[in-house]
N, CA and C atoms as a LAMMPS dump frame, in Angstrom:
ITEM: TIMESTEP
0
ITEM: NUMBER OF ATOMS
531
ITEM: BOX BOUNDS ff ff ff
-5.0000000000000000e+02 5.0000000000000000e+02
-5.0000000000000000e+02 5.0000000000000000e+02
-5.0000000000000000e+02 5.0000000000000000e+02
ITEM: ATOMS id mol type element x y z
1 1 1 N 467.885 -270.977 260.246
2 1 2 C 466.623 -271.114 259.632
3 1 3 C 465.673 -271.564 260.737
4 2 1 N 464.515 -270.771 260.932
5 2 2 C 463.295 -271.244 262.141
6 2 3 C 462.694 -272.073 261.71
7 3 1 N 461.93 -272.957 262.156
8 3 2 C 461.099 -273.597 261.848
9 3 3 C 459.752 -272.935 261.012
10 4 1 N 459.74 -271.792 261.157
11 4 2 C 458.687 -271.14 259.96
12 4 3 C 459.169 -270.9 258.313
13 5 1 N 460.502 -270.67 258.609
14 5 2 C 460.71 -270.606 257.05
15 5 3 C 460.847 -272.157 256.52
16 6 1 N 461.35 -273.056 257.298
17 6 2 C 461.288 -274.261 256.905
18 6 3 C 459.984 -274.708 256.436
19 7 1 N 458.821 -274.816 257.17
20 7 2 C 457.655 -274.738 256.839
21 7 3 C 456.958 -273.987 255.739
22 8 1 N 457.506 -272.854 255.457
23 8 2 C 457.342 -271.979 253.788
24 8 3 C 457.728 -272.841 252.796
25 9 1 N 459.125 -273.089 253.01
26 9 2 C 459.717 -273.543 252.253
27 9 3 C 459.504 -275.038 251.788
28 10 1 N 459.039 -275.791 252.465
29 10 2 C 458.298 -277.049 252.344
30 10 3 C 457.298 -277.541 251.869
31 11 1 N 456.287 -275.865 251.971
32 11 2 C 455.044 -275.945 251.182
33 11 3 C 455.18 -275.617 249.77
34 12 1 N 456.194 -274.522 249.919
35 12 2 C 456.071 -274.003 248.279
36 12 3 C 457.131 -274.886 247.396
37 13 1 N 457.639 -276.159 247.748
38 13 2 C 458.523 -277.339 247.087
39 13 3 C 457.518 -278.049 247
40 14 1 N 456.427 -278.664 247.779
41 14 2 C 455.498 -279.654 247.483
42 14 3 C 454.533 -279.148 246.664
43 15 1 N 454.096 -277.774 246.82
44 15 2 C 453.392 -277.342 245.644
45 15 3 C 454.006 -277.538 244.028
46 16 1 N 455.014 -276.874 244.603
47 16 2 C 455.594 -276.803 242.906
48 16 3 C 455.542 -278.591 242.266
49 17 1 N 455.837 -279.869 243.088
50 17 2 C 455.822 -280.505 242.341
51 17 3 C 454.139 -281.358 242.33
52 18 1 N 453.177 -280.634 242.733
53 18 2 C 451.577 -280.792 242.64
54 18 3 C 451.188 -281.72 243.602
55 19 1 N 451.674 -281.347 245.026
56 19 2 C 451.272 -281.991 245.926
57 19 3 C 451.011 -281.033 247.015
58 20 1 N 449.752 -281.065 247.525
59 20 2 C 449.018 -280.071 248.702
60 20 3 C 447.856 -279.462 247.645
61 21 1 N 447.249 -278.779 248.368
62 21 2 C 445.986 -277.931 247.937
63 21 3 C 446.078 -276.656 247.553
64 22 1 N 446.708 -276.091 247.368
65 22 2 C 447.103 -274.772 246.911
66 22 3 C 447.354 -274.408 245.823
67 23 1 N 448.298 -275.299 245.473
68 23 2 C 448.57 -274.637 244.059
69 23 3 C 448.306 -276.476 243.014
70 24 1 N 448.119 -277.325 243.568
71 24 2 C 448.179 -278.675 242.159
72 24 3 C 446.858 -278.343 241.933
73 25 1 N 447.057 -278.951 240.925
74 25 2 C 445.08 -279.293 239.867
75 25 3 C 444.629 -280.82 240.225
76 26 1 N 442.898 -280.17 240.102
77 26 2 C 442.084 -280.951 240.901
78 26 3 C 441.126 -281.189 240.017
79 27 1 N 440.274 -282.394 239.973
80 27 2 C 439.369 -282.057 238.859
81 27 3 C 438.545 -281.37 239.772
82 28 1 N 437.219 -280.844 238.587
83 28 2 C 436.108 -280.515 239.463
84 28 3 C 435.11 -280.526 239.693
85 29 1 N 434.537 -280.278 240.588
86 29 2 C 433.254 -280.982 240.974
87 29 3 C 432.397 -280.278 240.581
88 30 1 N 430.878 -280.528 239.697
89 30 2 C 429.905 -279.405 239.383
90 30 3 C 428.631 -280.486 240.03
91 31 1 N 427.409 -279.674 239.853
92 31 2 C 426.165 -279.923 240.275
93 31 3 C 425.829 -280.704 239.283
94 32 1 N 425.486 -280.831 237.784
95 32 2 C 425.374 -281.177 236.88
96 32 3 C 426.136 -281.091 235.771
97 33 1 N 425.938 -282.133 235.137
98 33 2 C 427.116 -282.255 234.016
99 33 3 C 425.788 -283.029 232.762
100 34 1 N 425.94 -282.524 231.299
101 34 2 C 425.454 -282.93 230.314
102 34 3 C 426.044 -283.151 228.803
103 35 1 N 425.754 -283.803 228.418
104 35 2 C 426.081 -284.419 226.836
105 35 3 C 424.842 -285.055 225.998
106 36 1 N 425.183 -284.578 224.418
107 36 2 C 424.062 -284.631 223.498
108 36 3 C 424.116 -286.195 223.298
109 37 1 N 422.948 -286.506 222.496
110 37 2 C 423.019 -287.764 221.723
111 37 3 C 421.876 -287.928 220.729
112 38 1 N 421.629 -288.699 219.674
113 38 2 C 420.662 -288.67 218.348
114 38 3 C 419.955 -290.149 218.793
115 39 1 N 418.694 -289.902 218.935
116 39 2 C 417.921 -290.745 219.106
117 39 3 C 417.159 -291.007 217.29
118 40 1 N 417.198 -292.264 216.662
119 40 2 C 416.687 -292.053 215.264
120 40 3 C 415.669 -293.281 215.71
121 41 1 N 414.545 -293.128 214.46
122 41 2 C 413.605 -294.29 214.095
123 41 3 C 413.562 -294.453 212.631
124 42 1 N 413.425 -295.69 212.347
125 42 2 C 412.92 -296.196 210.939
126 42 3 C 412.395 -296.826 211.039
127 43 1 N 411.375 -296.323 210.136
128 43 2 C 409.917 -296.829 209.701
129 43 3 C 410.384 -297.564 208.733
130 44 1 N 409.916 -298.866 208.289
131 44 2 C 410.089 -299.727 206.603
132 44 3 C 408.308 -299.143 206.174
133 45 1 N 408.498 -299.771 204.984
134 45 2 C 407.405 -299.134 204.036
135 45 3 C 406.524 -300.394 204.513
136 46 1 N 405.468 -300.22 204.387
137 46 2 C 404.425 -300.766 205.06
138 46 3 C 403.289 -301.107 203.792
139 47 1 N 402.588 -302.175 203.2
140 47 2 C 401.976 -302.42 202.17
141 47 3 C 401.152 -303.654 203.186
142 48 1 N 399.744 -303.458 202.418
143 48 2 C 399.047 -304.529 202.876
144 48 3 C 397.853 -304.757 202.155
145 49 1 N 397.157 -305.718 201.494
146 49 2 C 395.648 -305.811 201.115
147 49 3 C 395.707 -306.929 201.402
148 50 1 N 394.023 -306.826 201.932
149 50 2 C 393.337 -307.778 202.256
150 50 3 C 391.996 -307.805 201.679
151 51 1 N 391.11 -309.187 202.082
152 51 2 C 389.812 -308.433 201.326
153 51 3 C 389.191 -309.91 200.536
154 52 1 N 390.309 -310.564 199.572
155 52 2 C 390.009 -311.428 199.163
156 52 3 C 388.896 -312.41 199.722
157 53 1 N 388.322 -313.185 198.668
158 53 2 C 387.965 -314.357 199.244
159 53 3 C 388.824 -315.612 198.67
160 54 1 N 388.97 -316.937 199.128
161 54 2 C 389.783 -317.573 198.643
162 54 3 C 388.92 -318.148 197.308
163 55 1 N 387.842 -317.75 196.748
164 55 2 C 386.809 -318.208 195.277
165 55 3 C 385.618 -317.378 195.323
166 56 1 N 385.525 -317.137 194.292
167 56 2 C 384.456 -316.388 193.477
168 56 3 C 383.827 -317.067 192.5
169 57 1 N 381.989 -317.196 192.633
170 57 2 C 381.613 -318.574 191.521
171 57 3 C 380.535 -317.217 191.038
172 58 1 N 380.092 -317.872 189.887
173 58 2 C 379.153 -317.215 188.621
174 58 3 C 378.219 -318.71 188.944
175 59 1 N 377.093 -319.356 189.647
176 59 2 C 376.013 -320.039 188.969
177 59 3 C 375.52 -320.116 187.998
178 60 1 N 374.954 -318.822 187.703
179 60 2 C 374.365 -319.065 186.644
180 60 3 C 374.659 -318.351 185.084
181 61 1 N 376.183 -318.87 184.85
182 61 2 C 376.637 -318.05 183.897
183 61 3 C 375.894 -319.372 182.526
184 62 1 N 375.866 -318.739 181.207
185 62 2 C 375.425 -319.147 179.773
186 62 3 C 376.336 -319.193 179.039
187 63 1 N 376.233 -320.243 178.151
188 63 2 C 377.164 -320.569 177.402
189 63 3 C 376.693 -319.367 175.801
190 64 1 N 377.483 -318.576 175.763
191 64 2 C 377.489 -317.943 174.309
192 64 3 C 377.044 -315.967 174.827
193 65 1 N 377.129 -316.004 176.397
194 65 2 C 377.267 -314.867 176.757
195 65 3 C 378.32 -314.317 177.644
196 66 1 N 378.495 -313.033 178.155
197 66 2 C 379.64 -312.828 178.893
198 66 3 C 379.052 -312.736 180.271
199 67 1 N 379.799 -313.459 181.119
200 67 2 C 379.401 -313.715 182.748
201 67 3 C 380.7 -313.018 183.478
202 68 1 N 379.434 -312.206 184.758
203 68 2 C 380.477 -311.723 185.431
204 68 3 C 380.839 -312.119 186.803
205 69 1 N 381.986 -312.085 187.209
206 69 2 C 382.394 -312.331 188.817
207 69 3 C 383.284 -311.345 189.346
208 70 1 N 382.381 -310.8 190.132
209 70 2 C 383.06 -309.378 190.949
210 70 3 C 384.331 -310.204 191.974
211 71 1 N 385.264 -310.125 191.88
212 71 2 C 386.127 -310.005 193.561
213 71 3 C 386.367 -308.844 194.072
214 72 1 N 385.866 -309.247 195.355
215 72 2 C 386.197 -308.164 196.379
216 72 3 C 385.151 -307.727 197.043
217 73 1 N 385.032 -306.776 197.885
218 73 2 C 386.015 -305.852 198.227
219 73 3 C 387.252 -305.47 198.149
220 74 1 N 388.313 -305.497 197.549
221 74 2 C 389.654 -305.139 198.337
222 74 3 C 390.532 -303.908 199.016
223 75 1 N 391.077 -304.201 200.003
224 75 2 C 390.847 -302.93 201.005
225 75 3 C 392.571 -303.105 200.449
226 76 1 N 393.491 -302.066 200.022
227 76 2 C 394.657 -301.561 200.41
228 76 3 C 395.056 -300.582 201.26
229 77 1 N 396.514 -300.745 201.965
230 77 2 C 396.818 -299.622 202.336
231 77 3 C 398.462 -299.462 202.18
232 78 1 N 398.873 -298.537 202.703
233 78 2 C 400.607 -298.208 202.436
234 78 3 C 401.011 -296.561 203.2
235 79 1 N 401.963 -296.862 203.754
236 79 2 C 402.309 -295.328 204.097
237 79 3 C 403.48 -295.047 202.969
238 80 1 N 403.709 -295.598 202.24
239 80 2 C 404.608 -295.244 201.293
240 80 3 C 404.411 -294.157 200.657
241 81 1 N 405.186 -293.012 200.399
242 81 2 C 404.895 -291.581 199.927
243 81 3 C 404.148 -291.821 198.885
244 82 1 N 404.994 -292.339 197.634
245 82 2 C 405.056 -292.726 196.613
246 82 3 C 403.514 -293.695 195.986
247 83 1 N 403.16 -294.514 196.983
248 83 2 C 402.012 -295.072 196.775
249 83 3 C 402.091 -296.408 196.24
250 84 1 N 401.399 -296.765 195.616
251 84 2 C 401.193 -298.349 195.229
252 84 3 C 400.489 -298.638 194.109
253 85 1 N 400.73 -299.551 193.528
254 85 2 C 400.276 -300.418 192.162
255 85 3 C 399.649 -301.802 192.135
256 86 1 N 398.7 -302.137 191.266
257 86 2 C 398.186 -303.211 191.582
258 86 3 C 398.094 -304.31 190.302
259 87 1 N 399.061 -305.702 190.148
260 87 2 C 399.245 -306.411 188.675
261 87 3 C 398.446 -306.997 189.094
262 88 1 N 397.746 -307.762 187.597
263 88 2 C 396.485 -309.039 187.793
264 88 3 C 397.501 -310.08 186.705
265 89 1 N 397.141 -311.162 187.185
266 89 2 C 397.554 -312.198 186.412
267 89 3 C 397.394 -313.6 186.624
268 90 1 N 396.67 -314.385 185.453
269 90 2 C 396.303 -315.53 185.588
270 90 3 C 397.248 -316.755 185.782
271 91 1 N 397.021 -317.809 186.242
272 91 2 C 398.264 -318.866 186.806
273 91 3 C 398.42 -319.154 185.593
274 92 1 N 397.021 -320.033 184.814
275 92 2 C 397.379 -320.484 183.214
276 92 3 C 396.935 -320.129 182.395
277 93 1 N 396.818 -320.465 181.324
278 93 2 C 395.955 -320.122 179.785
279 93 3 C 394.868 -320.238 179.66
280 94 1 N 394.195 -320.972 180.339
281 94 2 C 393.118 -321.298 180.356
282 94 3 C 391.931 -321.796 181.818
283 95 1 N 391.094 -321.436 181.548
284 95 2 C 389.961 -321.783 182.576
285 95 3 C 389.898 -323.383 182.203
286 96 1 N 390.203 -324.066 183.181
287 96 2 C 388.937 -326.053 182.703
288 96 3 C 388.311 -325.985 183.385
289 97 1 N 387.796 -327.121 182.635
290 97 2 C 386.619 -327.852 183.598
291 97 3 C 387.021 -329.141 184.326
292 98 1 N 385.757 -329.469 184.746
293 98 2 C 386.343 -330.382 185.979
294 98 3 C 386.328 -332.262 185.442
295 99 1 N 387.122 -333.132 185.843
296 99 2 C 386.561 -334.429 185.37
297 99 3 C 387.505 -334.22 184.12
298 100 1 N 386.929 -335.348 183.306
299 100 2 C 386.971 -336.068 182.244
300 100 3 C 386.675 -334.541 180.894
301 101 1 N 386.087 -333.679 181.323
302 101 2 C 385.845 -332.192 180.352
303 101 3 C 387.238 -331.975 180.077
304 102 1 N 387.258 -331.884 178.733
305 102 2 C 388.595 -331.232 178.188
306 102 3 C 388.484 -330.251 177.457
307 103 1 N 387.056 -329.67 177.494
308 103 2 C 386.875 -327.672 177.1
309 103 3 C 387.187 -326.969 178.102
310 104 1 N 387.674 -326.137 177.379
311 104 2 C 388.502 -325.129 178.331
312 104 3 C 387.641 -323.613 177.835
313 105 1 N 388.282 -322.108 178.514
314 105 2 C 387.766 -321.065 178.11
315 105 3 C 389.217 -320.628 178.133
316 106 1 N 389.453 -319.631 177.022
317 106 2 C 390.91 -318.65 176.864
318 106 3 C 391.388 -318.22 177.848
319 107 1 N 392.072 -317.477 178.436
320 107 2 C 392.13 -316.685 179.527
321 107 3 C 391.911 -315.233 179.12
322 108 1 N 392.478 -315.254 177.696
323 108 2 C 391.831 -313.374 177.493
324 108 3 C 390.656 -313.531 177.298
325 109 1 N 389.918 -314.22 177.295
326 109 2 C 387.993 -314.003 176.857
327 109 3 C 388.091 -313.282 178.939
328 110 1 N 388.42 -313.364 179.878
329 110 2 C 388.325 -312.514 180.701
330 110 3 C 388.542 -310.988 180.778
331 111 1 N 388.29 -310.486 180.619
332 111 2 C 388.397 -308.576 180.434
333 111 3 C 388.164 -308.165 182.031
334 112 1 N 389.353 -307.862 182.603
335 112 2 C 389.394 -307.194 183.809
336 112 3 C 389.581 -305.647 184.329
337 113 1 N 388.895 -305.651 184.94
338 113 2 C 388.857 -304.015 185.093
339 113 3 C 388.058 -303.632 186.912
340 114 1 N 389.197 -302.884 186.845
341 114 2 C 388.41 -302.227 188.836
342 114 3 C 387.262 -301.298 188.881
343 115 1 N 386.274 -302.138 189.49
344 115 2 C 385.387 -301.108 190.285
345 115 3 C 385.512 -300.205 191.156
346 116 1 N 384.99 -299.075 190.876
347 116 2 C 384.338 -298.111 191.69
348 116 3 C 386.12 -297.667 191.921
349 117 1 N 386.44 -297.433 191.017
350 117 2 C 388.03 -296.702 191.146
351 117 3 C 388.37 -295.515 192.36
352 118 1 N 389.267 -295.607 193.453
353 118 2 C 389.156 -294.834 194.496
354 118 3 C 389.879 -293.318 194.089
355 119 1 N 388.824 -292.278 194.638
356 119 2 C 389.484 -291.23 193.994
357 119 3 C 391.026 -290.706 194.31
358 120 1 N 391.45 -290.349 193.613
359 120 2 C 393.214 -290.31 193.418
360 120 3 C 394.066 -291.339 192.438
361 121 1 N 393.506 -292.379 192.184
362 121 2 C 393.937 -293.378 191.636
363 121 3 C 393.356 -293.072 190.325
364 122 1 N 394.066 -294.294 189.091
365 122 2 C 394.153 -293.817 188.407
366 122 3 C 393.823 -295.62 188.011
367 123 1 N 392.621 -295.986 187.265
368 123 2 C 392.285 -297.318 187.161
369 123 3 C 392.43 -297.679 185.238
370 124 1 N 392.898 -298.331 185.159
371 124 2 C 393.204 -298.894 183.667
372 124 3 C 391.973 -299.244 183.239
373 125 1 N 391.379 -299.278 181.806
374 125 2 C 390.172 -299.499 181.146
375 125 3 C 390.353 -301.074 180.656
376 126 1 N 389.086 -301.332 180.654
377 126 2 C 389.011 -303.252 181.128
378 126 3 C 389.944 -303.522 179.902
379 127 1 N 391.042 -304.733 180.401
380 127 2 C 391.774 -305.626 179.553
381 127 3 C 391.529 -307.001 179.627
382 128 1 N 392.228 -307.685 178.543
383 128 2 C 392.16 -309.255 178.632
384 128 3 C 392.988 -309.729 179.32
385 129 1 N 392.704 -310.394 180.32
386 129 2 C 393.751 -311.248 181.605
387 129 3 C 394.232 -311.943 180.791
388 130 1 N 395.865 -312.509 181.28
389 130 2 C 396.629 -313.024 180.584
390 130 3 C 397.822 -314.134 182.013
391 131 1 N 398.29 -314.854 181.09
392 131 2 C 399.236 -315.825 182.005
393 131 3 C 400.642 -315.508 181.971
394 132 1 N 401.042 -314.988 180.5
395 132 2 C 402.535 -314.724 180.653
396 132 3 C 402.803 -313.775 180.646
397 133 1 N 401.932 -312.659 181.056
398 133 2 C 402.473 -311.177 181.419
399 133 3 C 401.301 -310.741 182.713
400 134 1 N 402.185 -309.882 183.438
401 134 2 C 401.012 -309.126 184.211
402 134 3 C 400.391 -307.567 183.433
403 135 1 N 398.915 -307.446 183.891
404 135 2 C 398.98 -306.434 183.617
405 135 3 C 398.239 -305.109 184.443
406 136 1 N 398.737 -304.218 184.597
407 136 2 C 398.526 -303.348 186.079
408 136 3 C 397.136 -302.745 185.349
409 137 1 N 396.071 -302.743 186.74
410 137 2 C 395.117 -302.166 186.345
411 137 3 C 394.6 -301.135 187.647
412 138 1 N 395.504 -301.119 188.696
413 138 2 C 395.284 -299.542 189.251
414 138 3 C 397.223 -299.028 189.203
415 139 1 N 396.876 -297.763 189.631
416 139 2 C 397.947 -296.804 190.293
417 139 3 C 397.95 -296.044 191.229
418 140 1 N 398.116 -295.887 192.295
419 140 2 C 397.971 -295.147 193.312
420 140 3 C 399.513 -294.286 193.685
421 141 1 N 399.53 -292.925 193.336
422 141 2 C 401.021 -292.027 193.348
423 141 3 C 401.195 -291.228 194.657
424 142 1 N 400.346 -291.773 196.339
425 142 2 C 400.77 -290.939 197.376
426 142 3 C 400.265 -292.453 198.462
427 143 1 N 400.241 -292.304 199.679
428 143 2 C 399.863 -293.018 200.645
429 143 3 C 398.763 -293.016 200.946
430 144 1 N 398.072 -294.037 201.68
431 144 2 C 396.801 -294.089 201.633
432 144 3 C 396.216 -294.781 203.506
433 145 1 N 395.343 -294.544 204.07
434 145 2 C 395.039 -295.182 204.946
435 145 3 C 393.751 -296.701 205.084
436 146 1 N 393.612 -296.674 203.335
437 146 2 C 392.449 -297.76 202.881
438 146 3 C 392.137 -297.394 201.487
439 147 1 N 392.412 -297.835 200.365
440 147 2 C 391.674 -297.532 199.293
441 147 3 C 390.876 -299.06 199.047
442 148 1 N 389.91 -298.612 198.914
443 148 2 C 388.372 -300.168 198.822
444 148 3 C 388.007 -299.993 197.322
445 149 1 N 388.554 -301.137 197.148
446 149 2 C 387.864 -301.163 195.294
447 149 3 C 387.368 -302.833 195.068
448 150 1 N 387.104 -303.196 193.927
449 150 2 C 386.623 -304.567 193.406
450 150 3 C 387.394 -304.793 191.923
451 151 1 N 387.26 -305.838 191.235
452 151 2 C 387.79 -306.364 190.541
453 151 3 C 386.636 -307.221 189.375
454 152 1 N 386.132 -306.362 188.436
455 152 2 C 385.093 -307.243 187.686
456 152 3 C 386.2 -307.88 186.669
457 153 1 N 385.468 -309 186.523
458 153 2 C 386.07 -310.31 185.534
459 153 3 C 384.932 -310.638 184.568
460 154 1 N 384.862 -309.889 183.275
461 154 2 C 383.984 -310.333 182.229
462 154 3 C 384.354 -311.537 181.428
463 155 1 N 383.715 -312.315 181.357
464 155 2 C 384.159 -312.972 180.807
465 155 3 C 382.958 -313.949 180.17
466 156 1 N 383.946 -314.249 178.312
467 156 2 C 382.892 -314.04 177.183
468 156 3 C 383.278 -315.476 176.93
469 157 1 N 382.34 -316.214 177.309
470 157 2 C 382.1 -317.783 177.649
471 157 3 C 381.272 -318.179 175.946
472 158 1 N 382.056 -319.333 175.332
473 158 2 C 381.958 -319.859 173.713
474 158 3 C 380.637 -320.264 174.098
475 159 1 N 379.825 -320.38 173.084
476 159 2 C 378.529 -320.946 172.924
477 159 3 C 378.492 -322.524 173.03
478 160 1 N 379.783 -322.974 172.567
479 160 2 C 379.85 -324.689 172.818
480 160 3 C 379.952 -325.486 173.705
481 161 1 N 380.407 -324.789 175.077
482 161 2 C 380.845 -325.618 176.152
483 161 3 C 380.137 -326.323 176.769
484 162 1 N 380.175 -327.25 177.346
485 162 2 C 379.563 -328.5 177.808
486 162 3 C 379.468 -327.816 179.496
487 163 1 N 378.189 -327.826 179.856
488 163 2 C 377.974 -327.428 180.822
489 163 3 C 379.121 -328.18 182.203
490 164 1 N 379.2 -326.697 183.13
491 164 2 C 380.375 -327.965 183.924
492 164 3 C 381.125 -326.078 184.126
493 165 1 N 381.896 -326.648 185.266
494 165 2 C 382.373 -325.663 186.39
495 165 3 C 383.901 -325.297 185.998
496 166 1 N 384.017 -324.115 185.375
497 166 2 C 385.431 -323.539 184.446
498 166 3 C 385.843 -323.237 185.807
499 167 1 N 387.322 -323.172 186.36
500 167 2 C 388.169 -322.623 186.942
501 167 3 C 389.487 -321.944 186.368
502 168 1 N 389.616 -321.098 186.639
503 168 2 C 390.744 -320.632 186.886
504 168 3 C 391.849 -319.871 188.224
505 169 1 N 393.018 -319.955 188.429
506 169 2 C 393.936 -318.847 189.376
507 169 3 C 394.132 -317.855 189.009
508 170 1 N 393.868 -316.837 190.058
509 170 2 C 393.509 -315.388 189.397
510 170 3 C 394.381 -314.593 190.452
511 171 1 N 395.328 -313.978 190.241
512 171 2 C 396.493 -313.395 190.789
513 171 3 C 395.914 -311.576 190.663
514 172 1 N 396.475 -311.508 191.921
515 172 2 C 396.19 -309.739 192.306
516 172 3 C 397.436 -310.03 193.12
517 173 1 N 398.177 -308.922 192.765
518 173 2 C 399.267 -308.458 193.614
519 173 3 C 399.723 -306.855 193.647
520 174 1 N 399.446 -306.544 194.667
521 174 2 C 399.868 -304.953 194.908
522 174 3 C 401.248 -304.455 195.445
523 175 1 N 401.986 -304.055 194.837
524 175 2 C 403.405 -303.607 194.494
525 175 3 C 403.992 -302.414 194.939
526 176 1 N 404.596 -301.558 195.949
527 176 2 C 404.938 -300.325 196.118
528 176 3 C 405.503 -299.363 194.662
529 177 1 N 405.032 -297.905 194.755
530 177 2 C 405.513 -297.626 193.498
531 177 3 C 407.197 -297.075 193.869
């Protein structure tokens, strides 16, 4: 045996068991290499009004007529498809007065109802505010980037009351639908 067949024979034994360059596997090398991936976002539903003032006064309201107090502006908004709703509701039963006054006014002698209703919406016809229920007086059924409305508060003040400064808490809360 020459030293050349030895040398054949040496290569094609180290090949076979995947050692040398010829015949073992190699990984391989490319220019670029790529793989997918899912980039996601979530949005949460987004609700907001503002607008309020923290009091709304009537001066010169009369005893034995109905006096009004606008609130607002109020500006809503929502990207919610679906849209938004708006409950009113009084803290108590009654409006007092201040001091030593122990006349009060009902809370339904208030009849509430939204101004200048924004078009798309859908505004409830004036009701009597109440303490142990809310009661919705807009609807809004898509998203909005500002709907601006007001809030009149009629309210039908007894002929008897002793002059003197009625309060009440007057709840607006806007609700996703």
């Amino acid at each position: 045996m020459n030293i050349r067949n030895l040398a054949i024979r040496l290569a094609i034994g180290l090949g076979a068991l995947g050692v040398g360059g010829v015949m073992a596997t190699s990984p391989a090398f490319a220019a670029s290499s790529s793989a997918p991936t899912t980039l996601s976002l979530t949005i949460p539903v987004a609700l907001s009004m503002s607008g309020l003032a923290a009091s709304y006064n009537n001066p010169s309201a009369v005893a034995g007529t109905t006096a009004h107090i606008v609130a607002g502006p109020v500006t809503v908004t929502t990207n919610n498809a679906l849209g938004y709703k708006v409950i009113a509701q009084a803290s108590t039963a009654t409006f007092v007065g201040t001091g030593s006054n122990l006349q009060t006014i009902p809370v339904a002698n208030d009849s509430v109802v939204v101004v200048a209703c924004p078009t798309g919406d859908t505004c409830a016809a004036a009701a009597p505010l109440a303490s142990a229920t809310n009661i919705q007086i807009l609807n809004r059924t898509t998203a909005t980037n500002g709907d601006v409305w007001s809030v009149d508060n009629a309210i039908a003040i007894p002929g008897s009351l002793t002059p003197d400064t009625y309060s009440i808490v007057f709840n607006l809360t806007a609700l996703t639908n």
